[in-house]
C-alpha positions in Angstrom: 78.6 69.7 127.4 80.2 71.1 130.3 80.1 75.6 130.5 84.1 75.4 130.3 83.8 72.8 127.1 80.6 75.0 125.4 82.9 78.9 126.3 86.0 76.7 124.1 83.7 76.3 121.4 82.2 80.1 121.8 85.8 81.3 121.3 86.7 79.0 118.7 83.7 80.1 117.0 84.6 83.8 117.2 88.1 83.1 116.3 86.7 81.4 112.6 84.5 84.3 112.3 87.3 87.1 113.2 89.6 85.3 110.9 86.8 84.8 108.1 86.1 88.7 108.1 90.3 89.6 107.6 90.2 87.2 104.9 87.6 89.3 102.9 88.8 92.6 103.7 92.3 91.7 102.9 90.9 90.1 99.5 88.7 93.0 99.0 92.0 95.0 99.5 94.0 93.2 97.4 90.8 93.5 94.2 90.6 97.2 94.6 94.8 97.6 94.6 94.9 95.1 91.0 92.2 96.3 89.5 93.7 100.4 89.9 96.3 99.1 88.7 98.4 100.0 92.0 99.3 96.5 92.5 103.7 97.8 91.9 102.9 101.1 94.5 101.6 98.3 97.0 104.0 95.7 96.7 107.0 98.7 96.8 105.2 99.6 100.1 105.0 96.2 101.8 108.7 95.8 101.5 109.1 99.4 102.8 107.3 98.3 105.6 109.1 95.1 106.0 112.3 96.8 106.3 110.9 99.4 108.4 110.0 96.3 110.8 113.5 94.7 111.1 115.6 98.0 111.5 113.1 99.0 114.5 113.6 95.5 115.6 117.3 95.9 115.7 
């Protein structure tokens, strides 16, 4: 394996692992928000924020 072909595969590597990690947190996120029963609060947020995205967008 070539040092340009085995850096690709460090990368890709790091990329799963990166990715891997925001999937737990966002699960572990989403567990804590259900189980306090905030699971309305967050979702009424998340659209705030989606709005808030397009109108600074515009």
């Amino acid at each position: 394996m070539t040092k340009h072909e085995e850096f690709l595969w460090e990368l890709l590597h790091h990329e799963i692992e990166t990715k891997a990690e925001l999937t737990h947190m966002y699960f572990d996120c989403f567990t804590f928000i259900a189980q306090t029963e905030q699971l309305e609060a967050f979702q009424l947020h998340k659209k705030q924020r989606v709005e808030s995205r397009r109108k600074a967008l515009k």
